[in-house]
N, C-alpha and C positions, 0 to 999 in steps of 0.2 A: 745319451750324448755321444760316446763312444761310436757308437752305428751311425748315428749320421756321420760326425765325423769322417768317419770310413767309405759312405756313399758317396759325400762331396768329392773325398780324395780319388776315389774310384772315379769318377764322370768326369773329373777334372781330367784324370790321366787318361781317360775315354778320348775328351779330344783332342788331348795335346796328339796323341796317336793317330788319328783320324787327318787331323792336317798334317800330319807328317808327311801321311800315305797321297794327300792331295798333291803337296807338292812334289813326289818323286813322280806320279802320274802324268803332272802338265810336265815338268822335265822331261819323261819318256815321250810324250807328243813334240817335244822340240825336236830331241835326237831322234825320230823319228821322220817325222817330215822336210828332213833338209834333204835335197837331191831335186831331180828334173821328174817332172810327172806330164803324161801324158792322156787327154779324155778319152776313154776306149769306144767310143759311138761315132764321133764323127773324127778323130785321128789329127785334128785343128786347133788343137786347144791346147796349149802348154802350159805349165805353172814350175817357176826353175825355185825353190825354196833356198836362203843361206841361213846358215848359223846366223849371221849376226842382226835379223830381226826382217829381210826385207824379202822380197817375191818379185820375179818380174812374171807378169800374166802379156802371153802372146796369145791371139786368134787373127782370124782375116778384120776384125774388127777395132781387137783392144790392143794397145803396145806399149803398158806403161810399169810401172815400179813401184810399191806400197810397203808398209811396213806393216807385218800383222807380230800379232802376238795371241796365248792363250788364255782369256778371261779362267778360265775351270775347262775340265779334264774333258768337256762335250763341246767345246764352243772356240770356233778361230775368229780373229779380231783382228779387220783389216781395215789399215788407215790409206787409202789413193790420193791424198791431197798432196800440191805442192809442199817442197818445204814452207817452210815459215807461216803456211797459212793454219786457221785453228782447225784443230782436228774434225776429221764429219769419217764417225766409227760407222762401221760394216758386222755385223756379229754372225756368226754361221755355224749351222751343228756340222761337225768333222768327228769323222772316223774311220776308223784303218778297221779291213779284216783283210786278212792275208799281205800279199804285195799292191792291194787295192788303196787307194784313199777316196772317200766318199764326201761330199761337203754341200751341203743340204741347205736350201732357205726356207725349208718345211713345208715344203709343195715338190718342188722338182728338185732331183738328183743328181750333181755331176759325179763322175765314175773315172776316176783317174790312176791307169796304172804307174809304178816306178819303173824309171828309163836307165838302161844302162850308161 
């Protein structure tokens, strides 16, 4: 009885730990992607990130303002809809290596440096 006891408490505190580490990770993705990024292929594509939850996306095409957020520590969560309308999510694998940010719909690549 002792031993399980001790396994339960053990797994228990496996996950508490586990989510802990989750949420400093999507944390580090927030203070991570606020700033002005730049597509590095075609130099037309901006993406201006703020703290407080919104993006505006420029190209010769798009000019508008969304609100994203991080489902989990691989995925950004982009809402483009007016206000008040109901939500219609965006989901996308994002990831930083170096001063790059990469943001995938798991076919093609956009490649976005950080701007001074």
């Amino acid at each position: 009885m002792t031993r399980l006891l001790a396994r339960l408490f053990f797994t228990f505190g496996m996950l508490l730990a586990l989510q802990g580490c989750h949420k400093d990770t999507v944390q580090d993705l927030k203070q991570k992607i606020v700033g002005n990024w730049q597509e590095v292929r075609t130099k037309n594509e901006f993406l201006n990130f703020n703290a407080d939850g919104t993006v505006m996306m420029q190209s010769p095409t798009t000019n508008e303002t969304c609100e994203y957020d991080f489902p989990d520590a691989g995925h950004l969560r982009l809402n483009c809809v007016p206000q008040g309308a109901p939500p219609r999510y965006q989901v996308w694998k994002v990831e930083f290596r170096g001063d790059r940010l990469l943001i995938s719909d798991g076919g093609e690549v956009g490649i976005y440096a950080r701007q001074q």
